[in-house]
C-alpha positions in Angstrom: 156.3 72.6 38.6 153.7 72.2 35.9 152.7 75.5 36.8 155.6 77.3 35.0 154.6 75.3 31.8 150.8 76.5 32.5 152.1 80.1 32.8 154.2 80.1 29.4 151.3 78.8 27.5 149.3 82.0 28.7 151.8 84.2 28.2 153.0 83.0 25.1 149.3 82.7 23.8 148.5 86.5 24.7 151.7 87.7 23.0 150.8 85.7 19.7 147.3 87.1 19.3 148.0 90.9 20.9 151.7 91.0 19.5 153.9 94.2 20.9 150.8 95.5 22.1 151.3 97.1 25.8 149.0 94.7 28.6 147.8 95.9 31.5 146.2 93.5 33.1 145.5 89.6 32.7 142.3 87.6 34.2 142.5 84.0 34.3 140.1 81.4 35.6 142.0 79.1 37.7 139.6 76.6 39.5 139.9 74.8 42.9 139.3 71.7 41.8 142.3 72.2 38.7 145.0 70.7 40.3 146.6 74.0 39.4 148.1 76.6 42.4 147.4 80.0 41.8 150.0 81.4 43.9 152.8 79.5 41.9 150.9 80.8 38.2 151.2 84.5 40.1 155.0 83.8 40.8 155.6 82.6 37.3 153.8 85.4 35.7 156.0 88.0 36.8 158.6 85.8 35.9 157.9 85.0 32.6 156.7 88.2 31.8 160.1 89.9 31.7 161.2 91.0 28.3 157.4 90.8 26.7 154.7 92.8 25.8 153.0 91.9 29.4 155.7 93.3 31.7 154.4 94.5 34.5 150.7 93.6 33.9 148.7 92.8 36.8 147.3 89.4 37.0 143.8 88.7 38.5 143.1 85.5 39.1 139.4 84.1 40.2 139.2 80.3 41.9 135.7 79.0 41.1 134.8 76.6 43.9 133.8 72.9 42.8 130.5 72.2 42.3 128.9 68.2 41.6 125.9 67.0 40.7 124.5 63.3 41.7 123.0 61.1 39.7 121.2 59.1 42.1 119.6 62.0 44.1 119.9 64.5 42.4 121.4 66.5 44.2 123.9 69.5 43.4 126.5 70.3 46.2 129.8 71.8 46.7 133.0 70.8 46.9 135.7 71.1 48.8 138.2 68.8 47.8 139.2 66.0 45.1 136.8 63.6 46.4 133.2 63.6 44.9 131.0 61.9 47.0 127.7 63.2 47.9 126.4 64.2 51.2 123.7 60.9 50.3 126.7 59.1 50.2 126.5 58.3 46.3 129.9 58.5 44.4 128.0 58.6 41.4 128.4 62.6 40.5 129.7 64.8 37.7 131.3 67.4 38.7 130.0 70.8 37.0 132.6 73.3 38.0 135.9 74.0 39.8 137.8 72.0 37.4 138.2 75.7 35.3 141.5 77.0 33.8 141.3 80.1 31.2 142.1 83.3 29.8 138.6 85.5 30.8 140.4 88.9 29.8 143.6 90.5 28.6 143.7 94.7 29.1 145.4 96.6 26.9 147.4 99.9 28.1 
């Protein structure tokens, strides 16, 4: 679960810039198009949490929703899923969001 490895890096990260300092609350940006499961990050959290400065902090967590752009048309369009194909039916996109995953906010008590 790559999500447990995902989860220590935030928590440790937050603990080596706040130190002993009390958290409240924790906002990531965890986007749909990530490959990352929000759920599991939420399970870890309270997890890896335990012992630290960020015990019992709340976790918000915000899914962006993919988002492509196509180069042939023009087009921007959302999406759904992994596969980035345009409702013209070009394959030739960037994607522009949903691939986000971030710290936006730490709270302290």
């Amino acid at each position: 679960m790559h999500e447990m490895a995902i989860t220590q890096s935030v928590v440790d990260a937050i603990v080596a810039r706040l130190g002993d300092a009390a958290v409240s609350c924790v906002r990531l940006e965890i986007g749909r198009l990530s490959g990352v499961v929000p759920d599991s990050v939420r399970f870890c959290f309270d997890v890896l949490c335990t012992g630290t400065s960020l015990e019992g902090a709340r976790l918000d967590i915000a899914e962006p929703a993919g988002r492509a752009r196509c180069h042939d048309c023009g087009a921007e369009f959302g999406l759904d899923d992994f596969i980035v194909l345009c409702p013209c039916g070009s394959a030739n996109a960037a994607v522009l969001a949903g691939r986000e995953l971030r710290i936006t906010s730490v709270e302290v008590a």
